[in-house]
C-alpha positions as CSV (number, residue, x, y, z in Angstrom):
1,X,12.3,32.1,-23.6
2,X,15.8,30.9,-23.5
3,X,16.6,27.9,-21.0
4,X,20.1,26.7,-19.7
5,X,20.6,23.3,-19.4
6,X,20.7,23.5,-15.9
7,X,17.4,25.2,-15.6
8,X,15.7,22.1,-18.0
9,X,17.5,19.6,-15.5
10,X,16.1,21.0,-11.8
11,X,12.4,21.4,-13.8
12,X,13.0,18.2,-15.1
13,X,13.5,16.5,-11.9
14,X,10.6,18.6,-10.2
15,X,8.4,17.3,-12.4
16,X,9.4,13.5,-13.1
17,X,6.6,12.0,-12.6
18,X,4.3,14.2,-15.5
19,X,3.8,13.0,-18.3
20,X,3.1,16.2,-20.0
21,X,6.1,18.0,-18.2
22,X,8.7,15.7,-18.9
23,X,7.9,15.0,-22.8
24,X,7.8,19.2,-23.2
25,X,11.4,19.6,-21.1
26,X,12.6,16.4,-23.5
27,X,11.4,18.6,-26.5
28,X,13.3,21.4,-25.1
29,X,16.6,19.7,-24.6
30,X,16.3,18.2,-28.1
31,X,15.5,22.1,-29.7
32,X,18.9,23.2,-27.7
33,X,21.1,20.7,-28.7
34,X,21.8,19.9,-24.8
35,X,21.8,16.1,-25.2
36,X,24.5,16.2,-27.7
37,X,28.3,16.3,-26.4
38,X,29.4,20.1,-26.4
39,X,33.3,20.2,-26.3
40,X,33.5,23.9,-25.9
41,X,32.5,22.9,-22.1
42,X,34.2,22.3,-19.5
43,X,32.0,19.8,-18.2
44,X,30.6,18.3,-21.4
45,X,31.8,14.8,-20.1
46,X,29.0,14.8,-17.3
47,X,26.0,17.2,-18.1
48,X,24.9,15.1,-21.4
49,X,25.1,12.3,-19.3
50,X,23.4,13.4,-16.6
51,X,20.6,15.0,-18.9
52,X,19.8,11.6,-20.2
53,X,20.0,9.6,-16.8
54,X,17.4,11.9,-15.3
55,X,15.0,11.7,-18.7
56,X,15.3,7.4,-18.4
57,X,14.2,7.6,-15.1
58,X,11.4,10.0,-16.2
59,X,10.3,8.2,-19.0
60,X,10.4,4.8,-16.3
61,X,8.5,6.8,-14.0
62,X,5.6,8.0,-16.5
63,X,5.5,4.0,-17.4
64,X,7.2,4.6,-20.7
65,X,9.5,2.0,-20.6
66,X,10.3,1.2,-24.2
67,X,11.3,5.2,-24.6
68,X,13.5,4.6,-21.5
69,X,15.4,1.8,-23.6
70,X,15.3,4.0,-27.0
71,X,17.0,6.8,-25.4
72,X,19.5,4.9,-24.1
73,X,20.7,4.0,-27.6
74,X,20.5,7.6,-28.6
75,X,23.1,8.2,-25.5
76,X,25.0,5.4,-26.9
77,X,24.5,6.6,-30.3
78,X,26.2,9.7,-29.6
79,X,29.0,9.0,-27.8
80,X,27.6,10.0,-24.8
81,X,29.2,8.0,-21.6
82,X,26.5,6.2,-19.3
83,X,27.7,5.6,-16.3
84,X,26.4,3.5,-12.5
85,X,23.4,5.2,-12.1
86,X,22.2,4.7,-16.1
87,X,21.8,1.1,-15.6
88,X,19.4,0.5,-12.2
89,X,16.8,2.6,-14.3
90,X,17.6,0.4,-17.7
91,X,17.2,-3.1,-15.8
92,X,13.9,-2.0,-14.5
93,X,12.6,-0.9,-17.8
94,X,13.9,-4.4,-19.1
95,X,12.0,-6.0,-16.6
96,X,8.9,-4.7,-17.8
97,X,8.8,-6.5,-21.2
98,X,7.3,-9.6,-21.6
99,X,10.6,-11.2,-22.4
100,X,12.9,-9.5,-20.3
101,X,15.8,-12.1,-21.3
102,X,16.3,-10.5,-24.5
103,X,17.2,-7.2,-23.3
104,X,18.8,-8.6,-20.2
105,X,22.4,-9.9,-21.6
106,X,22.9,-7.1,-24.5
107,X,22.2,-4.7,-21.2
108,X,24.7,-6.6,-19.0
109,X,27.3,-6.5,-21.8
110,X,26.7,-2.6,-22.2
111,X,27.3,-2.2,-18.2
112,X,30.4,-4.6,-18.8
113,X,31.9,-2.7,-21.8
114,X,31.5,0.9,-19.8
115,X,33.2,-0.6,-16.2
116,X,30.1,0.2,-14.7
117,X,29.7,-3.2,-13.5
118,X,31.4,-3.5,-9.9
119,X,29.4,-1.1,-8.9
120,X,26.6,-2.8,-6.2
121,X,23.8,-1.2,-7.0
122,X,24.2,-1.9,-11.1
123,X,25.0,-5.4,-9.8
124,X,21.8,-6.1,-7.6
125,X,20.1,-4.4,-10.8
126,X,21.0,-6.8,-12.8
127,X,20.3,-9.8,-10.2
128,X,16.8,-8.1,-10.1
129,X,16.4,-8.6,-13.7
130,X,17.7,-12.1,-14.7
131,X,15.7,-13.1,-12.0
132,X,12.8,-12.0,-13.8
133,X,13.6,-13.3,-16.7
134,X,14.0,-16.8,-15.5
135,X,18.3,-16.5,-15.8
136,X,18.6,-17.6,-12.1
137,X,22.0,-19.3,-13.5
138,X,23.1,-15.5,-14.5
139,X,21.6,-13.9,-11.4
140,X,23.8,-16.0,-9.0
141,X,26.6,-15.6,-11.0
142,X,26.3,-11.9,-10.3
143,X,25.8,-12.0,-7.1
144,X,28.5,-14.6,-6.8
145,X,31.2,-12.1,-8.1
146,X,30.2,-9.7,-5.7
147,X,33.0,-9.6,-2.8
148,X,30.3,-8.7,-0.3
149,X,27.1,-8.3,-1.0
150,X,24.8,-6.4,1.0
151,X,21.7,-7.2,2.5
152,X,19.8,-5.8,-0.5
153,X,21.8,-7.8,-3.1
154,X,21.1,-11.1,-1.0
155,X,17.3,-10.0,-0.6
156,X,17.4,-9.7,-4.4
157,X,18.7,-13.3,-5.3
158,X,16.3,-14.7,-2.4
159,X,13.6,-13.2,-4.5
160,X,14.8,-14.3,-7.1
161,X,15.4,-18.3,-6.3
162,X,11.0,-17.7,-4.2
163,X,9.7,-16.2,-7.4
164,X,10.8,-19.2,-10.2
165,X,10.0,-21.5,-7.4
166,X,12.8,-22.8,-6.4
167,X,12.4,-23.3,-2.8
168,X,15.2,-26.1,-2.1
169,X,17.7,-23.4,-3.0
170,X,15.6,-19.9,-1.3
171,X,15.6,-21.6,2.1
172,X,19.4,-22.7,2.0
173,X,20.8,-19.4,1.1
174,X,17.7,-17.8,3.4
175,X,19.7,-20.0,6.0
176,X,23.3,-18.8,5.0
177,X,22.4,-15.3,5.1
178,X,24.5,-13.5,8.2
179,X,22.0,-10.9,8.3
180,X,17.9,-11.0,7.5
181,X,15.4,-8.1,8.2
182,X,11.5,-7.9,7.3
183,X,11.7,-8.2,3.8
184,X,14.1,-11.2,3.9
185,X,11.1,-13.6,6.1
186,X,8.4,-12.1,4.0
187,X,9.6,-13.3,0.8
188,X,10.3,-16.9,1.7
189,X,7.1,-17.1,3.7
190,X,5.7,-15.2,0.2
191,X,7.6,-18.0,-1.7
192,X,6.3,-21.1,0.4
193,X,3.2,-20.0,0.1
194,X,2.9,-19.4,-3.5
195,X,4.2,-22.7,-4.2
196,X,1.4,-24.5,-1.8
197,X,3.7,-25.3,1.1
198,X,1.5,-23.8,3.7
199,X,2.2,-25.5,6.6
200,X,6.3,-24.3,5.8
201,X,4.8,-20.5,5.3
202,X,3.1,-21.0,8.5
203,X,6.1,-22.3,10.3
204,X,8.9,-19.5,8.6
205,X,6.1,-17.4,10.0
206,X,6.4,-17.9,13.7
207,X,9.8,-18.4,13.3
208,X,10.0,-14.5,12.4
209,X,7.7,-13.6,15.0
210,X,10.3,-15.6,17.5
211,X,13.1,-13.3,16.4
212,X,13.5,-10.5,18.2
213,X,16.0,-8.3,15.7
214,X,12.8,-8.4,13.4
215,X,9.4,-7.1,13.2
216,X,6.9,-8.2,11.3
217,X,4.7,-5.8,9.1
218,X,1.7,-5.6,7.2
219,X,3.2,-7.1,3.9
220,X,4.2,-10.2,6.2
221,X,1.3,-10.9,7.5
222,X,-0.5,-10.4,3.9
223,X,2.4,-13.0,2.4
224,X,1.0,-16.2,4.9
225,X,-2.9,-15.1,5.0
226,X,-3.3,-17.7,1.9
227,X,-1.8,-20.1,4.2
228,X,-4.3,-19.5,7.0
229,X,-7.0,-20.1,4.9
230,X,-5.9,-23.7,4.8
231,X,-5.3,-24.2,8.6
232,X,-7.9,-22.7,10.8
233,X,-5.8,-22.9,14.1
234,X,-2.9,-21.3,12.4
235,X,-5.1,-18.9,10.9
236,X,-6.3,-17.7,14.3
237,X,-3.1,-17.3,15.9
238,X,-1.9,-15.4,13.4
239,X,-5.0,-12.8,13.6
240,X,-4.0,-12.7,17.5
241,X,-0.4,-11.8,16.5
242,X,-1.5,-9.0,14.4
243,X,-3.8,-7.8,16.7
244,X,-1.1,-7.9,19.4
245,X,1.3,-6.1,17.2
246,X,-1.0,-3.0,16.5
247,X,-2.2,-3.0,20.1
248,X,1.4,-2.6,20.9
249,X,2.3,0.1,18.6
């Protein structure tokens, strides 16, 4: 039974997360020819393209990522333009090697070379991934050429700074940020803790229950319950505060 490109893509994208599913479809597209560039279409420029973006993120979500990396070669391979929403899939496949750094630059050259960079979400992509890969020099020049970054990108190169340990630098640009929600106090009470500065993951603590544009969640309280198990006192207060929190819900 014959099926059109378009048919492959929708049961491609209902099925993205099955293994079985999406390595049959992939066998499909390959048997039609539909990841090769057709130019007796009209819209050969896109379809190709957006053939292969949806099969990356499949293959990412089945936790295939070195097929996610390969196919992005075959795309390149034949001529067949990625564009912003190839490369947020790519960087996270990257990030799943145990050396992430050698995929990182050849990636960020690719996203360079296509124009694809100014884009914000390929740019916090890429702070997400040199950030793993111990390149906090090359995340924050990233995020530096960003003319504004929002509140995701400067969550991303907080992570970043809490999770090589560099603390001196997470709490200044924590402290610069205009803007912080949930996620912004739990990783710098995450990173203080990690790094055995408990009293400071206690204290970043209540200052988040103090303010009053944020609530805290499950994952924040989680981040400073290895700090409470070195300060009893603390630790109480804290199981009072999350008590209070779900008795208020």
């Amino acid at each position: 039974m014959f099926l059109s490109p378009e048919s492959l893509l929708q049961l491609l994208q209902r099925f993205i997360k099955n293994s079985s599913q999406v390595k049959q479809i992939h066998s499909l597209l390959i048997i039609g020819g539909n990841l090769l560039p057709n130019p007796n279409s009209s819209t050969f420029k896109w379809k190709p393209t957006l053939l292969y973006n949806t099969l990356i993120r499949a293959y990412l979500n089945i936790h295939l990522p070195h097929t996610t990396l390969l196919l992005f070669t075959h795309m390149l391979s034949h001529n067949i333009p990625p564009n912003p929403h190839t490369f947020p899939s790519l960087t996270k496949a990257a990030a799943a090697y145990t050396t992430p750094s050698l995929i990182a630059k050849p990636l960020y050259t690719q996203a360079l070379k296509r124009g694809v960079l100014p884009d914000p979400f390929v740019q916090t992509s890429f702070i997400h991934l040199y950030a793993k890969s111990n390149c906090l020099s090359y995340a924050q020049k990233v995020f530096d050429e960003m003319p504004e970054p929002c509140l995701v990108s400067c969550n991303a190169m907080l992570d970043g700074f809490c999770k090589n340990g560099d603390m001196s630098s997470a709490v200044s640009f924590f402290e610069s940020m205009p803007m912080r929600d949930v996620y912004s106090w739990t990783t710098i009470i995450n990173g203080y803790s990690k790094k055995g500065c408990y009293e400071t993951a206690i204290r970043f603590f209540q200052r988040c229950l103090r303010d009053c544009s944020v609530k805290a969640n499950e994952a924040t309280f989680v981040s400073v319950l290895s700090a409470c198990v070195h300060s009893v006192t603390s630790g109480k207060q804290i199981h009072g505060s999350f008590r209070l929190r779900h008795k208020s819900v």
